[in-house]
N, C-alpha and C positions, 0 to 999 in steps of 0.2 A: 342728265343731272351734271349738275359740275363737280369737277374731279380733286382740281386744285383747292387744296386749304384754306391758301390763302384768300384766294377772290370770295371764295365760297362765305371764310369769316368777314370779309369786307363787304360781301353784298346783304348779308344779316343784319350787319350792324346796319349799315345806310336804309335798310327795310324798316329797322326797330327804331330808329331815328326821324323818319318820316311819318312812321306810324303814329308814333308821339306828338311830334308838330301836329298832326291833322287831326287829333283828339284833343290838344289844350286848342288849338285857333279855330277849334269849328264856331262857325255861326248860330247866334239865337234862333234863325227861324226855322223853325222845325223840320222842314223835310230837307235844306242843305245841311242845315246839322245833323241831322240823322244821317243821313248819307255817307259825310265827312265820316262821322263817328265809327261808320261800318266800315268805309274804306279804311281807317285807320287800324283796326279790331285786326280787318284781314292782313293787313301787313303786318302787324305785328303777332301773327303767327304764322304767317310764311317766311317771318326772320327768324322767326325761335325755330322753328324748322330745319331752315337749313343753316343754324345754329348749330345745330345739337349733332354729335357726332353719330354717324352712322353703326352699324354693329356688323 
């Protein structure tokens, strides 16, 4: 797991930022959009993730 704060908050963001792009730009056609939409889903909770401060 990464340790640093910093990278850790920068690589969240650019996760939840991606995530976003691939969820508003997916394709009409059904199975690339869906796809897209799922890849998107999981990034944007492997950003909130390592997002969220540890305990």
């Amino acid at each position: 797991m990464i340790r640093n704060v910093r990278t850790r908050r920068a690589l969240s963001l650019g996760l939840v930022v991606l995530g976003g792009i691939l969820l508003f730009l997916g394709p009409e056609d059904i199975w690339v959009g869906a796809l897209l939409v799922a890849l998107g889903i999981v990034l944007e909770i492997v950003g909130a993730m390592l997002g969220h401060p540890r305990q």
